[in-house]
VEXDRENFI-691317 format. One line per 8 residues: their letters; for each residue x, y, z of N, C-alpha, C. Coordinates in steps of 0.001 Angstrom, whole numbers, padded with zeros to 6 digits. Atoms other than C-alpha are relative to their C-alpha. Layout:
BEGIN
a> X/Y/Z/X/Y/Z/X/Y/Z ~ ...
***
This chain:
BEGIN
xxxxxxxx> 001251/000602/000472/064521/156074/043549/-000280/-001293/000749 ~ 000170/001544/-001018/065309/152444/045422/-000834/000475/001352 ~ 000098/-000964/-001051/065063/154701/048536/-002082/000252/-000041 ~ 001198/-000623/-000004/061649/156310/047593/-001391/-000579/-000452 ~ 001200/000950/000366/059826/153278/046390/-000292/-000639/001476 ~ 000972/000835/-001146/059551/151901/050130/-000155/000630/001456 ~ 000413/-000671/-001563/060171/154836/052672/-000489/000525/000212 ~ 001306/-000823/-000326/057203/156736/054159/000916/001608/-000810
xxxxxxxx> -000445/-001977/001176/057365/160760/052490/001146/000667/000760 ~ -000689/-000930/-000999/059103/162164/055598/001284/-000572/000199 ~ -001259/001033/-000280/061797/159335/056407/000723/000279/-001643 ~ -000400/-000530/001064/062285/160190/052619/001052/001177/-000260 ~ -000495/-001370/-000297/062581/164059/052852/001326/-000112/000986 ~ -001090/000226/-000584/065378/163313/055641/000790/-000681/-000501 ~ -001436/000852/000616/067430/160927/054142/000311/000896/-001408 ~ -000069/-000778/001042/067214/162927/050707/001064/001697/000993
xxxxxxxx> -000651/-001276/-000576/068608/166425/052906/001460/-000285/000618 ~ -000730/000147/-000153/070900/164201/054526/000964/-000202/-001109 ~ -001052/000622/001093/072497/162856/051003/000070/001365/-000520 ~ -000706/-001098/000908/072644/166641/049877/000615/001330/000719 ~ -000254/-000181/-000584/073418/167539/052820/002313/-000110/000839 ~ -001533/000175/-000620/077395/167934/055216/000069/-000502/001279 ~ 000550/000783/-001375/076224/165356/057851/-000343/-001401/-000282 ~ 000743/001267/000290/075564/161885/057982/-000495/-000291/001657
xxxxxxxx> 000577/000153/-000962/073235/160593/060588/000347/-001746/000449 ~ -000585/001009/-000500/074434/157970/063143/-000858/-000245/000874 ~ 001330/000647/-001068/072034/155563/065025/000545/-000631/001002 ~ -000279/000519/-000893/072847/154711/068480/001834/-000040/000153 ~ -001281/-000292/-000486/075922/156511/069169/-000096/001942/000821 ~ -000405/-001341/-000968/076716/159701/071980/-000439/001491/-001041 ~ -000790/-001047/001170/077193/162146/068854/-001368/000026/-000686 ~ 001653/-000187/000829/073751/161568/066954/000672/000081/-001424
xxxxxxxx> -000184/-000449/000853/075721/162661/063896/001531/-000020/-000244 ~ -001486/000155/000332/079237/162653/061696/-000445/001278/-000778 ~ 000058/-000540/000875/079917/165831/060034/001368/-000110/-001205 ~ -000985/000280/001387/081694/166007/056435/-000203/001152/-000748 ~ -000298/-001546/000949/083213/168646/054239/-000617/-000206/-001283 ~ 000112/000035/001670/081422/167565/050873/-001309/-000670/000504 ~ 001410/000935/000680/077811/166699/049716/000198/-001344/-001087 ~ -000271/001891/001263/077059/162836/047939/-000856/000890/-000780
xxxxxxxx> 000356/-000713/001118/074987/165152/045691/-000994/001356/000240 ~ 000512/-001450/000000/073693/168751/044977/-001732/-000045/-000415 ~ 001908/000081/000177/069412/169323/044942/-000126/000094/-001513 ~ 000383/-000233/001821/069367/170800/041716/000430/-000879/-000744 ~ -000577/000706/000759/071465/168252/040256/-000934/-001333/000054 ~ 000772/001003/000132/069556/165454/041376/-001076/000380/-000267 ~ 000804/-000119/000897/066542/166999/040111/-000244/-000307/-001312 ~ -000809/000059/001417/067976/167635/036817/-000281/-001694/-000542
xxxxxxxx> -000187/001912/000593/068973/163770/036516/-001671/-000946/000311 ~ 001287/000829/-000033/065402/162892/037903/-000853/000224/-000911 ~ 001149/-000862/001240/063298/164695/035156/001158/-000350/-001505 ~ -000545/000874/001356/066011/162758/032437/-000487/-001199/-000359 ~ 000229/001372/000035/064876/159507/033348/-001792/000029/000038 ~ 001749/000199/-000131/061155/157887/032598/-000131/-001483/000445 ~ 000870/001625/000166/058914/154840/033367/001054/-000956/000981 ~ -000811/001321/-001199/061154/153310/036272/-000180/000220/001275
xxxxxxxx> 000202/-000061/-001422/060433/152347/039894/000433/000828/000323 ~ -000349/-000550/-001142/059755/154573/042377/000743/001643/-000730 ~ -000514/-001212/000511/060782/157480/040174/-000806/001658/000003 ~ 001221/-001007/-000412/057083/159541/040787/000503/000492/001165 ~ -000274/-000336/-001607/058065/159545/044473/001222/000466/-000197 ~ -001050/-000836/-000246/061191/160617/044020/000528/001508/-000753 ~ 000114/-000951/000253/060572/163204/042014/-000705/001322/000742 ~ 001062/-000637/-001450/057801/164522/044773/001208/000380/000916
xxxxxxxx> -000935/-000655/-001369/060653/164657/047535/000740/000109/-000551 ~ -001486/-000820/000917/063503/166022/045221/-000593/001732/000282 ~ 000743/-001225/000285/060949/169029/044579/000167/000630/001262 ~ -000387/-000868/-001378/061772/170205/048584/001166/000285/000642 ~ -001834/000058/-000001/065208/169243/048546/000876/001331/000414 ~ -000750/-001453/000453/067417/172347/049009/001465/-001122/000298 ~ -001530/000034/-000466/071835/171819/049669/000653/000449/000871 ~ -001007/-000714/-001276/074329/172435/052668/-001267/-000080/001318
xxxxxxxx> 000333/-000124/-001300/072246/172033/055435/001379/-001072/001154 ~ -001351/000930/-000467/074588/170648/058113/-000011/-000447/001257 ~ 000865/000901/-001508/072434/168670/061023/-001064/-000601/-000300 ~ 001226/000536/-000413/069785/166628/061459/-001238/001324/000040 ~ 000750/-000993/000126/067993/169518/063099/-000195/000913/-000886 ~ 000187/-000970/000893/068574/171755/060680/-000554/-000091/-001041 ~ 001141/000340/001022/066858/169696/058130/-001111/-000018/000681 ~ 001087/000569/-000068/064139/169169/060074/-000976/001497/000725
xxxxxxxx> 000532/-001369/-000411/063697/173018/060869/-000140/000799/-001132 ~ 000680/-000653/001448/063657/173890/057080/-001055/-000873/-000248 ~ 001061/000512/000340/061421/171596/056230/-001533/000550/001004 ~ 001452/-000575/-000925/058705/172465/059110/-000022/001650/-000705 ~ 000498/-001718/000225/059275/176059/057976/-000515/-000529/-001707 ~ 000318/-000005/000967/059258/175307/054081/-001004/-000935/-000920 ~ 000388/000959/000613/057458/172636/053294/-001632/000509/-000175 ~ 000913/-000715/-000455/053822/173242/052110/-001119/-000730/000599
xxxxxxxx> 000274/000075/-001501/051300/173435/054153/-001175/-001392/000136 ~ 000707/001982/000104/049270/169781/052905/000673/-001100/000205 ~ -000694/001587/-000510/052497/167958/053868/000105/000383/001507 ~ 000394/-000710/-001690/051771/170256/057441/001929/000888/000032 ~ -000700/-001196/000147/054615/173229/056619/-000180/000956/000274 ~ 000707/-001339/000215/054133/176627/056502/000100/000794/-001337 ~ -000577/-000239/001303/055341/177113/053173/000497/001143/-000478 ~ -000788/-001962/000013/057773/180191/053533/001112/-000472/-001264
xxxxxxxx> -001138/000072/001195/060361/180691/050784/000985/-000723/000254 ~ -001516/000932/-000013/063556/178334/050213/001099/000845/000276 ~ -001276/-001117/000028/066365/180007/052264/001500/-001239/-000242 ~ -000940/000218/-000168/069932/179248/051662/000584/-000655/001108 ~ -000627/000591/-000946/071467/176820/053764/001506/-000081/-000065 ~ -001387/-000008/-000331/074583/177320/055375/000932/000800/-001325 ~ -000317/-000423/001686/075715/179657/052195/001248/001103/000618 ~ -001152/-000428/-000381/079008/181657/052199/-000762/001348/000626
xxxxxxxx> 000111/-000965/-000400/078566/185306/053489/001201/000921/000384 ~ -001113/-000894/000087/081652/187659/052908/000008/000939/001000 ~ 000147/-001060/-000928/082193/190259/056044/000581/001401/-000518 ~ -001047/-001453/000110/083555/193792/055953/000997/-000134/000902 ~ -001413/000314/-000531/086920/194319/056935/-000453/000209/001758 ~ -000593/000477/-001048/086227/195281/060151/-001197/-000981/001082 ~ 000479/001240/-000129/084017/192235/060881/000570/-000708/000100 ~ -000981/000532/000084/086793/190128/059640/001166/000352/001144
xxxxxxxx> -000817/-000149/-000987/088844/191980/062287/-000622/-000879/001093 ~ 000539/000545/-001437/086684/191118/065061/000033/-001589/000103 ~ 000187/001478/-000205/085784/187976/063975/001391/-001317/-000450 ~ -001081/000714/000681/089164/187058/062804/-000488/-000931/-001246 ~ 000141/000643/000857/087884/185242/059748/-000471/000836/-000964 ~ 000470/-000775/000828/086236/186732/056303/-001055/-000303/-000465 ~ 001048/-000022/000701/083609/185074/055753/-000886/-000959/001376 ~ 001034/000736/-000665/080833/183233/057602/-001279/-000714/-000487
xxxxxxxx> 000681/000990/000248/078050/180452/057226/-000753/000121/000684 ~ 000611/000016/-000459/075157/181129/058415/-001087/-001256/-000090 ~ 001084/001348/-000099/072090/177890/059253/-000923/000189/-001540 ~ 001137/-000503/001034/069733/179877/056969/000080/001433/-000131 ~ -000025/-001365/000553/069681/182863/054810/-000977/-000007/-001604 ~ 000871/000082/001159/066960/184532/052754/000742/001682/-000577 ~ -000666/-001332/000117/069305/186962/051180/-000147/001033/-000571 ~ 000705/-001254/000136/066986/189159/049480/-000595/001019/001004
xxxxxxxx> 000527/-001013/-001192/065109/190328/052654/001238/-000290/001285 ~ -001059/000143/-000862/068391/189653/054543/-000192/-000155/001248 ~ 000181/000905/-000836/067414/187112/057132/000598/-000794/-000138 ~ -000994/000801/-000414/069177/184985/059090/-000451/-000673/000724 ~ 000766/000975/-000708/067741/182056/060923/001571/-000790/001036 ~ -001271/000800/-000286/070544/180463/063130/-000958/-001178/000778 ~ 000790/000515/-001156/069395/177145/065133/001201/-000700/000785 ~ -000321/-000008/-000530/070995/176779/068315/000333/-001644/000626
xxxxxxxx> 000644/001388/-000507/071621/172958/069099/001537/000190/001159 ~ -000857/000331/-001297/074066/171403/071480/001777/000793/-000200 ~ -001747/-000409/000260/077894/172715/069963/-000729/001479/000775 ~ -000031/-001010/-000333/076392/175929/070527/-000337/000665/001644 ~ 000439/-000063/-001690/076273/175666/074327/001426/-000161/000534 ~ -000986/000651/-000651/079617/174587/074165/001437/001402/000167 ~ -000785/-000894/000057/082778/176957/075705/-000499/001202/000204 ~ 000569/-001256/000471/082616/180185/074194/-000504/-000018/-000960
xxxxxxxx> 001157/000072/001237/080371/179480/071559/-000650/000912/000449 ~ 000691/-001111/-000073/077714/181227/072904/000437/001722/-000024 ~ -000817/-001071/000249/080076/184579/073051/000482/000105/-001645 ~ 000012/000053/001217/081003/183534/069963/-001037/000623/-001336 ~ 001402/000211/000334/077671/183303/068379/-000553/001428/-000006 ~ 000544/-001495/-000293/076671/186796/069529/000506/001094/-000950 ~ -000796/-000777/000846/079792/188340/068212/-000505/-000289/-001824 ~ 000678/000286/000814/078465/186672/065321/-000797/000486/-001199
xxxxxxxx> 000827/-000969/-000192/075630/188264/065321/-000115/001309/-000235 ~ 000007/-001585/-000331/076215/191638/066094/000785/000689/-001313 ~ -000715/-000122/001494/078771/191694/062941/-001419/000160/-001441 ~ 000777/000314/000827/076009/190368/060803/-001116/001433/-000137 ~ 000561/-001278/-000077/073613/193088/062101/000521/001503/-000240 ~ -000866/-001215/-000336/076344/195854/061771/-000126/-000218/-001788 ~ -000141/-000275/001954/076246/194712/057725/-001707/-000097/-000331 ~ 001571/-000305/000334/072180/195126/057706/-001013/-001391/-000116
xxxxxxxx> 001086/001199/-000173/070876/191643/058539/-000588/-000095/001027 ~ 000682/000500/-001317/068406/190401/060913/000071/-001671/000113 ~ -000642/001338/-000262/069381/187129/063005/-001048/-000091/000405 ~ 001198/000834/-001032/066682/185048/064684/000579/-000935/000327 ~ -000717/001130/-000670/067551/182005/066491/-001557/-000660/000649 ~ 000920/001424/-000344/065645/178364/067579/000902/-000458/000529 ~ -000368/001139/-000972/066560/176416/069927/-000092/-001179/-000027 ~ 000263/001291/000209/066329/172759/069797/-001462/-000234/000797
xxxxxxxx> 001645/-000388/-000673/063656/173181/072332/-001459/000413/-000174 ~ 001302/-000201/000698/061240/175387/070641/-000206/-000632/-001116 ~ 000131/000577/001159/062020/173609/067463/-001165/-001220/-000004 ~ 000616/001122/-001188/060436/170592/069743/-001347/000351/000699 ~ 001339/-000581/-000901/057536/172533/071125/-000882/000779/-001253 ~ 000185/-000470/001565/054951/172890/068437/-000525/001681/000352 ~ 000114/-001827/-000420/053699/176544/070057/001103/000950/-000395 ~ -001132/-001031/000699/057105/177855/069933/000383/000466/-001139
xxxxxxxx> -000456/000307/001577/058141/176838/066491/-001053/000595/-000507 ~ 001056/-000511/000407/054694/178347/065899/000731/001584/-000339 ~ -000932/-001463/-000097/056053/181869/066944/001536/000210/-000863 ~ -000913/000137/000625/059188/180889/065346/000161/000342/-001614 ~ 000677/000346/000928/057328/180496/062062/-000196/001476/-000544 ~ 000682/-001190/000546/055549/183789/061932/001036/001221/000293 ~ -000850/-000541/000186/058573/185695/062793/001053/000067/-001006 ~ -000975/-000114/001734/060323/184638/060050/-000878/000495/-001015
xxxxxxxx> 000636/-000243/000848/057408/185220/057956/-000524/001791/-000516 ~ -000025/-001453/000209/056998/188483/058907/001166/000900/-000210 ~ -001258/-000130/000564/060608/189465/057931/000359/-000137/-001207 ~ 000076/000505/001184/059690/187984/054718/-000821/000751/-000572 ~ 001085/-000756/000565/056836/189795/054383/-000964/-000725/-000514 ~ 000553/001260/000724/054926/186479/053859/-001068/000037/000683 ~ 001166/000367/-000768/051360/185577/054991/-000304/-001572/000116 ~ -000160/001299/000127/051290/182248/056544/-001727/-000236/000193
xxxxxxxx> 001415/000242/000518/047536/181294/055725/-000338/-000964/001575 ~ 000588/000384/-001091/045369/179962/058397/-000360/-001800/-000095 ~ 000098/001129/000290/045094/175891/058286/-001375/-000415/-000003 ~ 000528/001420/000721/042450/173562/056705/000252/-001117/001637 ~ -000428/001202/-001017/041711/170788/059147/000790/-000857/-000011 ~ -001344/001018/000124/043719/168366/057218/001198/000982/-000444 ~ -001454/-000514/000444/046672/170801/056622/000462/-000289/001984 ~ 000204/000231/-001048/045878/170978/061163/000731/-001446/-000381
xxxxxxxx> -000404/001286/-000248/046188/166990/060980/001276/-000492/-000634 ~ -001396/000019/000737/049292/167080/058342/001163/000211/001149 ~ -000926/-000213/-001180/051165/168981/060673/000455/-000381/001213 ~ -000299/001051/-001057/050634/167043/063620/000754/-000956/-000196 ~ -000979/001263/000254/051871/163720/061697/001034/000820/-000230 ~ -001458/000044/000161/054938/165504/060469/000822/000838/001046 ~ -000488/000178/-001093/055856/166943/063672/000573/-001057/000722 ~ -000532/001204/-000811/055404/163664/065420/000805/-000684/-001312
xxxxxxxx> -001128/000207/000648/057533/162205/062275/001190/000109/000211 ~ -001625/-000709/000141/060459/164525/062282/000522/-000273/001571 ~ -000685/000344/-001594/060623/164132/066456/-000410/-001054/000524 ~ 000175/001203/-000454/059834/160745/066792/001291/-000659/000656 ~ -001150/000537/-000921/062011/159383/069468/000784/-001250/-000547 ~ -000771/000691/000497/065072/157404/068627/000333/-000608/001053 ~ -000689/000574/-001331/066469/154895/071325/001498/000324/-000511 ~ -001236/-000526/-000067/070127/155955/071779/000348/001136/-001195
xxxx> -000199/-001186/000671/069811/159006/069489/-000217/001124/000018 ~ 000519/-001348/-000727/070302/162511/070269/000594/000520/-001478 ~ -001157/000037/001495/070573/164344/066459/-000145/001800/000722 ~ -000193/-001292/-000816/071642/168342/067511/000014/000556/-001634
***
């Protein structure tokens, strides 16, 4: 609530994903980012506790950016690639359904063979229409990641999901992320509605928002 009485909506929405989030964001260091095995608190929970309390600063606004909140995201980018997809479309979103971030995903055995492990974490999952959003930032360039990544993949598809993948790049390019957008949507089976001039001008500011250049910060 301290938080949401003096920072613009968007600088909000990020710091809120980061605190329910497995990442903390680091300013002016190589790394952009620290990751961590535990959330400082769960969406729903801080909802919950926000709709207990009345009549105190800054508690309207933070009830507004709680309401987009989701848990487990685990980057920078990756908050800032649900939100462009979910958010709706008067804060300049597209307003597709709330997928699962980073959520367990159990394999079949011989998945678990291949992949030597049993379970997997995917970026985003809408696990009714069994989509899979992965976004591609810098680890995943690294080694055999990319081999990795595929195998991944191909497991995931072998148990009846569909993967998509973003790049940091198109995420960054509002055309791409456009295409990005309506591919997920159509997987969803969603109709992303045609924009309103100011939903048009929304989207612009929270584009330039979310990728507003940082001096010495690269967040992946």
């Amino acid at each position: 609530m301290q938080l949401c009485g003096s920072l613009p909506f968007v600088e909000a929405l990020e710091t809120g994903m980061e605190l329910c989030g497995m990442y903390a964001r680091r300013e002016f260091s190589d790394e952009g980012m620290a990751s961590r095995d535990y959330r400082l608190i769960d969406a729903q929970a801080l909802r919950r506790r926000l709709e207990q309390w009345h009549d105190l600063k800054g508690l309207v606004e933070a009830r507004r950016v709680a309401r987009f909140l989701e848990s487990g995201s685990a980057s920078p980018m990756e908050s800032k690639v649900y939100l462009l997809l979910c958010l709706p479309q008067r804060y300049g979103g597209y307003n597709l359904p709330h997928p699962e971030l980073n959520p367990e995903v159990l394999l079949t055995q011989e998945g678990s063979l291949l992949l030597r492990q049993e379970k997997v974490y995917p970026d985003m999952l809408w696990r009714k229409s069994k989509l899979v959003l992965e976004y591609d930032g810098g680890y995943h360039r690294l080694e055999d990641q990319p081999l990795r990544d595929e195998m991944r993949a191909s497991v995931l598809e072998s148990m009846g999901y569909t993967v998509l993948r973003v790049k940091k790049e198109q995420a960054k390019n509002a055309l791409a992320f456009d295409g990005v957008a309506h591919a997920v949507a159509r997987h969803l089976k969603k109709r992303i509605r045609p924009l309103s001039l100011s939903q048009e001008h929304a989207r612009e500011e929270l584009r330039s928002k979310l990728f507003l250049p940082q001096k010495g910060t690269e967040y992946e």
